[in-house]
N, C-alpha and C positions, 0 to 999 in steps of 0.2 A: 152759681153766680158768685161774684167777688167783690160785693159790695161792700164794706164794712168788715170782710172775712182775714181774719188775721194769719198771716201767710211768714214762714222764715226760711231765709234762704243761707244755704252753707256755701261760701264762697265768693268771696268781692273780686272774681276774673271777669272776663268777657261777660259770659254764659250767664252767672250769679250775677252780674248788674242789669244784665238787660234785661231776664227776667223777673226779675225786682220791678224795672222801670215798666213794663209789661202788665205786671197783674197792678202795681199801683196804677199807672191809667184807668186799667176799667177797675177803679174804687176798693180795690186791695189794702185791708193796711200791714202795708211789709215792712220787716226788718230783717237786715241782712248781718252774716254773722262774718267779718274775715279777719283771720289769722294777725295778717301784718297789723305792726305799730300806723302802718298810714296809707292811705293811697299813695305809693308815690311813683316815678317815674323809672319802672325796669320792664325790660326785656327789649325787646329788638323789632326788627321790620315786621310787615303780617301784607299777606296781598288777601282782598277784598275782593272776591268776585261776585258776578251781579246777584245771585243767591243769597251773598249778605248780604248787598247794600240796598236791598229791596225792605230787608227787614230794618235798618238802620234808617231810612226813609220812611217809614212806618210807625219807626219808634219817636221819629221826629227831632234826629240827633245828626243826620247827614253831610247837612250843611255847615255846622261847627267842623265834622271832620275835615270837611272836604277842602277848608283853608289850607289844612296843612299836609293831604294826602292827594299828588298829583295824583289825576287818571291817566291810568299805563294804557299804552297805545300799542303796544306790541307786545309777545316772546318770542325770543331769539335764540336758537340755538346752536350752538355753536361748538368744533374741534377742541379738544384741550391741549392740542401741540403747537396749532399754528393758529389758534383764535379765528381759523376759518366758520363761514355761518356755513350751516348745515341745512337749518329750517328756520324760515322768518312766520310769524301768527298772527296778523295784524288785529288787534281788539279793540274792536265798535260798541260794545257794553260796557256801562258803566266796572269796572276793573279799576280798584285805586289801590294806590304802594301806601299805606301808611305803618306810624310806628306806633305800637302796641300801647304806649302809653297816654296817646291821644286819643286812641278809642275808649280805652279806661278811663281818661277826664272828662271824653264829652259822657258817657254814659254816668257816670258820677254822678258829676255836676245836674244832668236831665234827672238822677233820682233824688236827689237834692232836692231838685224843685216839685218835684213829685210828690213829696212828703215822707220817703221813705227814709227810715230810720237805719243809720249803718253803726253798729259795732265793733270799733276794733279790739287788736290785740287779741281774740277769742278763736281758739283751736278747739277744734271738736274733733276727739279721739278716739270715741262710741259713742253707737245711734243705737236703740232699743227703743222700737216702731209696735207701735196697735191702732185698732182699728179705728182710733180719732184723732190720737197724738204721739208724739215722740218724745223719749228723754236721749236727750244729748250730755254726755258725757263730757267734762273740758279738760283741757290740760291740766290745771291745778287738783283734779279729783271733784271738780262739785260738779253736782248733775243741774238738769234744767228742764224744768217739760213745756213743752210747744206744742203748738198742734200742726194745720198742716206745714210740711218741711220739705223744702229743692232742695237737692241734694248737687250743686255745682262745684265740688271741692275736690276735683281733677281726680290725674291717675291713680292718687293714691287715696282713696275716697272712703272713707269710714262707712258711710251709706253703703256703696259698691259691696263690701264683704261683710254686710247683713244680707242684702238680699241677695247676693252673688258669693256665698260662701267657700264654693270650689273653683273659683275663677282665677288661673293664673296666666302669669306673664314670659315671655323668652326672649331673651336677648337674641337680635336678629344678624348678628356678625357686623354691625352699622352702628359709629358712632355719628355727631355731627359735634360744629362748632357752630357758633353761631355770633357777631361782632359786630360794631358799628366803626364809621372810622369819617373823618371830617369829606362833605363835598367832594365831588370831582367831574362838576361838569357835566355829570350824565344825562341821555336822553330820558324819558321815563318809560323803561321799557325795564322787563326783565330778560335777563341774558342768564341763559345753562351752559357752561362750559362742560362736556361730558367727555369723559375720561376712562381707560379702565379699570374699573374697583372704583371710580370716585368719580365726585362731581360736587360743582361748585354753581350757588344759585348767585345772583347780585343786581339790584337797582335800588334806587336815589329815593330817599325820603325827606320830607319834612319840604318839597320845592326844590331838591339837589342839596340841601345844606348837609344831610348826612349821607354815607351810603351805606345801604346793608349788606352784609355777608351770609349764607348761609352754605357751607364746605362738610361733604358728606365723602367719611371713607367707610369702604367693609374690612374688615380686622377681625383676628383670631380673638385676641385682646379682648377681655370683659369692660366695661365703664356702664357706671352708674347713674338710673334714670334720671329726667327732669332736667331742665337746660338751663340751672344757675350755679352749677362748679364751672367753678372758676380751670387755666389750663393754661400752661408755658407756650406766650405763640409762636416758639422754637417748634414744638411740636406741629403745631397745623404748618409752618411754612415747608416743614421737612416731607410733609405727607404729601403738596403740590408742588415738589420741587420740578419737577418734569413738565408743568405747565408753561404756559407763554410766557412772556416777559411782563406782558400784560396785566394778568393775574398773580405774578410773582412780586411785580410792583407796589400793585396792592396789599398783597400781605405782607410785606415787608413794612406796613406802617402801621398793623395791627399790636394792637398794646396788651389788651384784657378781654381776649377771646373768652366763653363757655362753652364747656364740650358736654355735649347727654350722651349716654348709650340710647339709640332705639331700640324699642320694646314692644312687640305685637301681642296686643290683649285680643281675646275675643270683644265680640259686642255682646255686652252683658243679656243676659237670658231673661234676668228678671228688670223691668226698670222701674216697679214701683210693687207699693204691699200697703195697706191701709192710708199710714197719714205721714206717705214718705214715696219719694218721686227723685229719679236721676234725671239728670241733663248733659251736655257738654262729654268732656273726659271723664266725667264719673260712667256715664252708659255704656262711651265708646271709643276712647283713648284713639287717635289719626296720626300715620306717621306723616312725614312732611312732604311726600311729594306729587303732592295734585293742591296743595295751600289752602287745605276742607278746613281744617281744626277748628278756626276761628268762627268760620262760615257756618259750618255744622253745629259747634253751641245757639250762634244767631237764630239758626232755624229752628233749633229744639225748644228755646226759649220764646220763641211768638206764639209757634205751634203750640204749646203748655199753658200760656196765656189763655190763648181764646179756647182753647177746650175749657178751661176750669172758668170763663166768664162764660161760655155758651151755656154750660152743662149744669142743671142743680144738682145734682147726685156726684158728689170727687170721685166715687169708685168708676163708675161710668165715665167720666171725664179724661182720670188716668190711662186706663185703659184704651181708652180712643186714643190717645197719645201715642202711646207705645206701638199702637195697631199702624198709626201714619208714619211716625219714625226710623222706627228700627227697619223694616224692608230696607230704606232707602242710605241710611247710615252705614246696614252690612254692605250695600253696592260700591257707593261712594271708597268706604276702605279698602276693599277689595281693590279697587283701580288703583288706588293709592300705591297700596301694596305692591301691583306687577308695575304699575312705573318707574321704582326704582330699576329693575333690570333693564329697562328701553335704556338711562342714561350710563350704565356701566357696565357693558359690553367693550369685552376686552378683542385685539387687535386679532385680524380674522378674517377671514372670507363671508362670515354673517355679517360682522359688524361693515364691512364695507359694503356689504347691500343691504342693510339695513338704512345708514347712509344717504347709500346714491338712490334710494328708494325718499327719503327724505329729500333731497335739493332737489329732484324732478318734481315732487308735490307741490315741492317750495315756488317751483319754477311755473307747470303749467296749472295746477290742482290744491291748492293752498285750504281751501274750503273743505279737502275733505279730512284732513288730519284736526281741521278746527271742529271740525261735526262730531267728530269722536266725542268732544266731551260734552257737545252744546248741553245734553240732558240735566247734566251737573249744573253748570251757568244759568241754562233758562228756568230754573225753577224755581217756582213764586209761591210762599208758606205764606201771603198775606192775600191772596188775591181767595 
């Protein structure tokens, strides 16, 4: 039960607020521990499929997004020489394009009102977990004991290599960029331009005021995780030079791209030990091409909620957690995973009937390339 149970969470992302807003609902008293000087407005687009927006709806924060996160009515996919479509996806569930920083104020703002207590400026650099509490370790050297502790403080997770000690990471030959760039008009649809070795996602946020980029090459070339290095966008327009006009267009008015190396972790083995519990990128780091990551914290954080309000005993609680989660986390990345090959299928006798095997779907059978993922989409952590 979470009644009065004092609960901290490592992490003021997605994942770390919502679960914060989560256990404080059912009478938690949380305080959340994040790094930055402030909440304030970084990163880029995020698509919301009904999987999240189920739990956003839940969390009683939906509607705030939803001012400024049109719902996408399609994806579109499309040639990257001649901007020909390939395969059109028309989406009937709630699907919204928003920008990362309006999920992070409406959840905020909701834990705000919630009562829960946030912390900035505090890095936790070691976790050192027993069986009722934990001492967190801070950047300046002083320690801290808490008791129970979420552990939502991404790939690079202090928690993650306590109880995931051998758990390493491999650069996957894949960097991305990632940018925003003024309006243009766009329907609210995402378009894949797909390319060989690369591929380029892009749709309209904020109403069309913004649009987003996310431009994915494979590369011998090593680059460094986490998507806030900064990168010459000399560079990314050189890598789609071969693109449409269309997409050349657009990059040509990109200013201050972010480029990460992608990085395939396992899904952690352990995700909790006494009075210490992963979520989010600390369990199970997603690379970006099925748009799980954000989704995937969402769900781990409801799910973590109502175990630890359902359940009197945390050990029991955890445990159920982990028991629901993780099957479905290793799946979800797994698909992830082989989707990048669907979009970067170089020029071929496969890739052309991979193709024309697409516009006929497109044409008479549309439904059944959308039922591939429906498992993903229609899954309800609140029901």
């Amino acid at each position: 039960m979470l009644i009065g149970k004092p609960i901290t969470v490592i992490g003021g992302g997605i994942g770390g607020l919502a679960v914060a807003l989560a256990c404080a609902q059912r009478g938690a008293s949380v305080t959340v521990l994040e790094q930055a000087a402030e909440i304030s407005e970084v990163g880029a687009g995020l698509q919301i499929s009904p999987n999240g927006w189920v739990v956003l709806e839940a969390l009683g924060v939906a509607d705030r997004i939803a001012e400024n996160a049109p719902r996408a009515t399609a994806v579109r996919l499309r040639d990257f020489r001649r901007g020909a479509e390939v395969f059109a996806m028309k989406l009937s569930g709630p699907f919204h394009l928003t920008h990362r920083a309006d999920l992070i104020d409406a959840l905020h703002g909701a834990c705000i009102e919630a009562g829960v207590t946030i912390r900035l400026g505090i890095q936790v650099t070691e976790v050192a977990v027993e069986d009722t509490e934990t001492t967190l370790t801070l950047a300046d050297g002083s320690p801290e004991t808490h008791g129970l502790t979420l552990a939502a403080d991404g790939i690079n997770s202090a928690a993650r290599r306590v109880l995931n000690p051998k758990s390493r990471a491999f650069f996957t030959g894949q960097v991305a960029w990632r940018a925003t760039l003024p309006g243009a008009d766009l329907p609210p649809e995402a378009h894949v331009f797909m390319g060989p070795g690369r591929h380029l996602v892009r749709y309209p946020l904020r109403g069309g005021a913004l649009t987003n980029i996310v431009a994915v090459e494979e590369r011998d070339s090593w680059a460094a995780e986490g998507w806030h290095h900064a990168d010459d966008p000399k560079n990314l327009r050189a890598a789609f030079t071969d693109f449409c006009p269309e997409i050349r267009d657009f990059l040509a008015d990109v200013e201050a791209p972010n480029l990460w190396g992608l990085y395939r972790h396992s899904v952690a083995s352990n995700w909790h030990s006494g009075a210490l519990a992963l979520l989010g990128d600390a369990a199970h780091p997603t690379l970006p091409f099925l748009a799980q990551g954000a989704n995937l914290a969402l769900e781990d954080a409801y799910t973590l909620a109502r175990f630890l309000g359902d359940e009197a005993d945390t050990s029991t609680a955890l445990a159920s957690y982990q028991a629901a989660r993780k099957p479905r986390a290793f799946k979800v990345i797994e698909a992830a995973n082989d989707n990048a090959t669907n979009y970067h299928l170089r020029p071929g006798p496969f890739r052309f009937a991979a193709h024309s095997a697409l516009r006929l779907a497109s044409r008479y059978a549309p439904h059944v390339v959308a039922n591939r993922y429906r498992w993903i989409h229609t899954y309800d952590v609140t029901r």
